[in-house]
PLY file of the C-alpha trace (Angstrom):
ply
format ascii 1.0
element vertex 270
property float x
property float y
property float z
element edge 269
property int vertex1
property int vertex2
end_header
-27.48 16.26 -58.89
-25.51 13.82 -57.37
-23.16 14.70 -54.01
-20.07 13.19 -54.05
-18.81 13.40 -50.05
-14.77 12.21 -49.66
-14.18 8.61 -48.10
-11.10 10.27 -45.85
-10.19 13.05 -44.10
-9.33 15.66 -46.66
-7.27 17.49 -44.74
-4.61 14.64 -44.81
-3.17 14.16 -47.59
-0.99 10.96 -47.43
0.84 8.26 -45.23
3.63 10.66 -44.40
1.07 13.28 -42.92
-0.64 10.94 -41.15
2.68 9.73 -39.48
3.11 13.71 -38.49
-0.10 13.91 -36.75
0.15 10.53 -34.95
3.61 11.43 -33.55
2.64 14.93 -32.26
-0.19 13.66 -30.84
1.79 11.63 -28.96
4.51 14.16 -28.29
2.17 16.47 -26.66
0.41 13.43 -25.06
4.12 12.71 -23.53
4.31 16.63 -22.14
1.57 16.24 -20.14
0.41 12.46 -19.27
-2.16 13.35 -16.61
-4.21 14.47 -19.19
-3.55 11.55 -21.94
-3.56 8.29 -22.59
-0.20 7.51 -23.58
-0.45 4.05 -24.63
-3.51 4.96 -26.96
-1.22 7.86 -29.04
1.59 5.19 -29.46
-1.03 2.45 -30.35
-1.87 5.93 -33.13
1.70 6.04 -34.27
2.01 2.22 -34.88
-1.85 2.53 -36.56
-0.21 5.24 -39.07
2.98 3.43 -39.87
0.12 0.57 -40.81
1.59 -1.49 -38.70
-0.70 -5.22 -38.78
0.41 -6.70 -35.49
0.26 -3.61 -33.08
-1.04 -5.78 -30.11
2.74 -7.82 -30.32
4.42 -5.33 -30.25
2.90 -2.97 -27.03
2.00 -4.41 -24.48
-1.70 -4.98 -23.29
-2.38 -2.28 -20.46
-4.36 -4.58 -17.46
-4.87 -3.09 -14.15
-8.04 -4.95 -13.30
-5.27 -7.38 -11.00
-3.08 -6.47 -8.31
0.94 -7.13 -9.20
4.01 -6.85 -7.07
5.82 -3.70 -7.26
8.93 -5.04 -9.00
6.46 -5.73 -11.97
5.21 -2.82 -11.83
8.47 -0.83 -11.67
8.80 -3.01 -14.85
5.90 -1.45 -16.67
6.26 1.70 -15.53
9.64 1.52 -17.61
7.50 1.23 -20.25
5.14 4.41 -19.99
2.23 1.90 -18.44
-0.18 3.96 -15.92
-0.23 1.82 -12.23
-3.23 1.17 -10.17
-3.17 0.41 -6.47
-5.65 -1.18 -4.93
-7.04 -1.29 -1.05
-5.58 -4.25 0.98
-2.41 -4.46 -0.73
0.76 -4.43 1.13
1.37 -0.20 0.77
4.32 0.33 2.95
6.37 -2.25 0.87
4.94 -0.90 -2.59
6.06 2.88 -1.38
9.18 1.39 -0.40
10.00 -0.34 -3.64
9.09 2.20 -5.53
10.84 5.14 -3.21
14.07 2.91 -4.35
13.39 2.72 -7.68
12.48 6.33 -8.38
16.26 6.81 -7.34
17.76 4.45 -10.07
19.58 6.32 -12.90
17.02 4.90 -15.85
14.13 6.68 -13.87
16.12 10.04 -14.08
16.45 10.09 -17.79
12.83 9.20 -18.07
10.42 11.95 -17.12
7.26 10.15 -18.04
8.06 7.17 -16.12
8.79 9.18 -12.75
5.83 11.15 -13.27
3.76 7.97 -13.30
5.76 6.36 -10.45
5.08 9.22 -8.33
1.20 9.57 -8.89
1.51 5.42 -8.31
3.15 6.25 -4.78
0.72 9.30 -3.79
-2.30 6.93 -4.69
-0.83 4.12 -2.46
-0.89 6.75 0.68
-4.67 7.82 0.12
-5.95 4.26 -0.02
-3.36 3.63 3.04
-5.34 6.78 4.82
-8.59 5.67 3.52
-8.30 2.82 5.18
-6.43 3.57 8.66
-9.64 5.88 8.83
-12.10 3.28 7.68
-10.69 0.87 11.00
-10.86 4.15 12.95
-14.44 4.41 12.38
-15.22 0.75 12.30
-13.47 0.28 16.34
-15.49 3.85 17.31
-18.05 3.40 15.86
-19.36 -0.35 14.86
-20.49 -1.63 11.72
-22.24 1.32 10.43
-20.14 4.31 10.96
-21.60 6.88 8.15
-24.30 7.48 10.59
-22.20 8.59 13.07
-19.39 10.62 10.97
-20.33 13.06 8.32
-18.33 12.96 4.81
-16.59 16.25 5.69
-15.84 14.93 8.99
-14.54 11.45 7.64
-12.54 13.46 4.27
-10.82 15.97 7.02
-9.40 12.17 9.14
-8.43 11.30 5.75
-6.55 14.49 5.27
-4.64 14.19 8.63
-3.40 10.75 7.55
-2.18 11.80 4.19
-0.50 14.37 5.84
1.32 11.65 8.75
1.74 9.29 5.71
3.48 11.65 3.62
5.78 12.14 6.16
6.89 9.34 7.07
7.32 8.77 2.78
9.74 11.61 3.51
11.82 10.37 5.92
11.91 7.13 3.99
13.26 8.94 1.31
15.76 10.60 3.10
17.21 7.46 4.85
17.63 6.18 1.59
19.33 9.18 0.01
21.18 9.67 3.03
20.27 13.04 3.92
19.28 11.74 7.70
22.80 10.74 8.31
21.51 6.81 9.15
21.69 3.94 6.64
18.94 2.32 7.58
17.68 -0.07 5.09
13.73 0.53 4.34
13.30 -3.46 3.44
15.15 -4.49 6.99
12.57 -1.54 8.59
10.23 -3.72 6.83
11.07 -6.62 8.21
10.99 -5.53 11.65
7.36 -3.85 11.01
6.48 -7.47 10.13
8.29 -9.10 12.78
6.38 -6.18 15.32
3.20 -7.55 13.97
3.58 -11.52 14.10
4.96 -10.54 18.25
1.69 -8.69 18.48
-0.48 -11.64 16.57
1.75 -14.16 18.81
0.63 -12.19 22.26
-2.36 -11.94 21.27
-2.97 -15.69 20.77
-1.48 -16.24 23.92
-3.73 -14.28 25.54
-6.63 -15.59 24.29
-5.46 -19.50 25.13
-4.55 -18.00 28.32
-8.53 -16.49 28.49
-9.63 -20.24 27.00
-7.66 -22.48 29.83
-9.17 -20.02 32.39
-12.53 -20.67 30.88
-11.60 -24.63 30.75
-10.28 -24.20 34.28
-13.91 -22.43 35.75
-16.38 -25.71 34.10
-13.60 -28.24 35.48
-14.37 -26.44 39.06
-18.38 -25.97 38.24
-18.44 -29.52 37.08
-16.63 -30.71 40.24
-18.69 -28.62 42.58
-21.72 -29.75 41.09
-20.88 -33.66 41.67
-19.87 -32.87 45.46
-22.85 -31.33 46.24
-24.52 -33.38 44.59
-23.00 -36.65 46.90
-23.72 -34.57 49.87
-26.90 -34.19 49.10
-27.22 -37.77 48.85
-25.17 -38.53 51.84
-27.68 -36.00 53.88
-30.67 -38.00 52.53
-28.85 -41.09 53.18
-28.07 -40.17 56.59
-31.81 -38.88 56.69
-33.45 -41.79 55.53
-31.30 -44.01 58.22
-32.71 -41.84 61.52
-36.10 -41.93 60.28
-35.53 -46.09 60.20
-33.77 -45.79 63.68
-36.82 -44.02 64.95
-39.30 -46.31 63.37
-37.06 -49.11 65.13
-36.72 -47.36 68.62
-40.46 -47.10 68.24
-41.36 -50.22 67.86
-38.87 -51.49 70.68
-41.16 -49.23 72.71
-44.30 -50.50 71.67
-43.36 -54.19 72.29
-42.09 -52.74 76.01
-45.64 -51.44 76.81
-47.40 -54.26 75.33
-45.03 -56.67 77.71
-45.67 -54.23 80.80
-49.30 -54.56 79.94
-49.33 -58.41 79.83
-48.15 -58.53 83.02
-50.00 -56.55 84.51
-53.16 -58.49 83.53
-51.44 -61.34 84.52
-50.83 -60.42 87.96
-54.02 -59.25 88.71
-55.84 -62.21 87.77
-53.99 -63.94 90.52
0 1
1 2
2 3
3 4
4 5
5 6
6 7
7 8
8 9
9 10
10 11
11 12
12 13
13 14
14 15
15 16
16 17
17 18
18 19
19 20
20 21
21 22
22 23
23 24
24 25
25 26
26 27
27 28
28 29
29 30
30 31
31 32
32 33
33 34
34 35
35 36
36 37
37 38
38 39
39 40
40 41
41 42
42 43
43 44
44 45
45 46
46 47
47 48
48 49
49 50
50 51
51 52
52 53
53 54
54 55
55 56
56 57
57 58
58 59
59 60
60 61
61 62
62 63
63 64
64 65
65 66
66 67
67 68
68 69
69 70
70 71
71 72
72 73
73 74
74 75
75 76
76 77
77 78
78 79
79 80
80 81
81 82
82 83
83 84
84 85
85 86
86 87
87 88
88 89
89 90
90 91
91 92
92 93
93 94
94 95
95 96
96 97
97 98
98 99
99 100
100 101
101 102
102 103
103 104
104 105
105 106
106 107
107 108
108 109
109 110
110 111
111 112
112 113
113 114
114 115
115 116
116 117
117 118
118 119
119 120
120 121
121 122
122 123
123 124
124 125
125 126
126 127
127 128
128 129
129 130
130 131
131 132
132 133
133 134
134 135
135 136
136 137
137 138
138 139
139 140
140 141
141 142
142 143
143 144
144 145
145 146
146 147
147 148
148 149
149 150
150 151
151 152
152 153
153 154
154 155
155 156
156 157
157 158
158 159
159 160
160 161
161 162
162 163
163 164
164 165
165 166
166 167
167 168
168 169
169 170
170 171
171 172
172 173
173 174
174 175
175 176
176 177
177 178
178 179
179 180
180 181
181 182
182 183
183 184
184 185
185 186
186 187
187 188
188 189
189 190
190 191
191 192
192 193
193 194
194 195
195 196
196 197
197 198
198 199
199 200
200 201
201 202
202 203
203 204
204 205
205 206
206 207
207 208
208 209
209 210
210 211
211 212
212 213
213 214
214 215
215 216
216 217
217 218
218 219
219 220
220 221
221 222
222 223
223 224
224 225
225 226
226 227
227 228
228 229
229 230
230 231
231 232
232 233
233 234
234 235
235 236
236 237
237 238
238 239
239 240
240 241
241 242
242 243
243 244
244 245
245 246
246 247
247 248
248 249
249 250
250 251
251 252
252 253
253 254
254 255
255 256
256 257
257 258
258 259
259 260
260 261
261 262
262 263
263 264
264 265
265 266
266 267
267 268
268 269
């Protein structure tokens, strides 16, 4: 007896069903992105439509790279996840997106404000991760995990989502206006940065202030050295010179007596 065991699915039937199934997957995949990957159930729905070129026509998900936030305002547009990554600039990143989470197109998508918003929220733990991680390092030195425990280190972490979140708030109110001010986030930025090249500027003048001090100290150790060093040689000098001025005076004295003594002997032996 031969088994004969179906090639497809049986439960599907034809194109049109598989069209159904690929489009509520990705309906309920839209309801609750957290838990899906989005760009896989469209990738589905293009697959069922037998679609050839699917690649042209989404486009390839990469978030091995860091990109600028206007790019990825860009994808987020276009249901694309966002990845932040440590080092990146995350004030101006919370900022850009803060402004674009208020433009109209974000309102009517769901979706893409839901992804924006996880983006922004990731961008303030790495921010706290590492304001905690400098913390440690200035406390601490090089090897801080021996010092701090992980419950210690996740509860400094906590306190600096918490301030970070914050100041996100306030951000958001200056630019909805709820604060009364109309300060502009991007000319705050700007005068963060300018705050930090004054700091980098003092602190390059201090340490060329610290170097011509150093410079300063060898000029006066080198020029110490070289006058004691010709007084020294001046005191042997001057040393050398009385011991040949005694030599001298003694001689002079020995050529007296011997004189003295010549006449003597010369007088007596008249």
């Amino acid at each position: 007896m031969v088994a004969v065991l179906p090639v497809a699915d049986p439960n599907i039937f034809s194109t049109a069903q598989r069209i159904t199934l690929a489009q509520t997957q990705l309906q309920l995949a839209q309801s609750a992105p957290q838990m899906h990957n989005v760009y896989e159930a469209f990738y589905r729905v293009y697959a069922a439509l037998n679609v050839r070129d699917i690649d042209g026509i989404l486009k390839p998900q990469s978030n091995q790279m860091p990109i600028d936030p206007a790019t990825e305002n860009s994808k987020v547009l276009n249901g694309m996840e966002l990845k932040a990554f440590a080092g990146q600039q995350h004030d101006a990143h919370i900022a850009a997106h803060l402004i674009m989470g208020m433009s109209p197109m974000m309102e009517a998508n769901v979706l893409a404000a839901q992804l924006l918003q996880q983006h922004i929220l990731e961008h303030v733990r790495i921010k706290a991760e590492e304001f905690v991680e400098a913390d440690l390092f200035r406390n601490y030195g090089v090897d801080p995990d021996r010092m701090v425990s992980v419950i210690q280190k996740e509860g400094m972490v906590a306190l600096k989502v918490v301030e970070f979140m914050q100041e996100m708030k306030n951000m958001q109110n200056q630019l909805s206006g709820e604060d009364g001010q109309s300060n502009d986030p991007v000319v705050q930025l700007k005068q963060q940065e300018l705050q930090m090249r004054a700091a980098n500027d003092q602190m390059d003048n201090q340490i060329d202030q610290q170097r011509l001090a150093l410079e300063q100290k060898k000029a006066q150790d080198v020029l110490a050295a070289n006058q004691a060093r010709i007084q020294s040689q001046e005191n042997i000098a001057m040393l050398r010179a009385d011991m040949a001025q005694r030599r001298l005076d003694q001689l002079d004295q020995q050529q007296n007596i011997a004189r003295m003594e010549a006449r003597q002997n010369a007088t007596q032996k008249r």
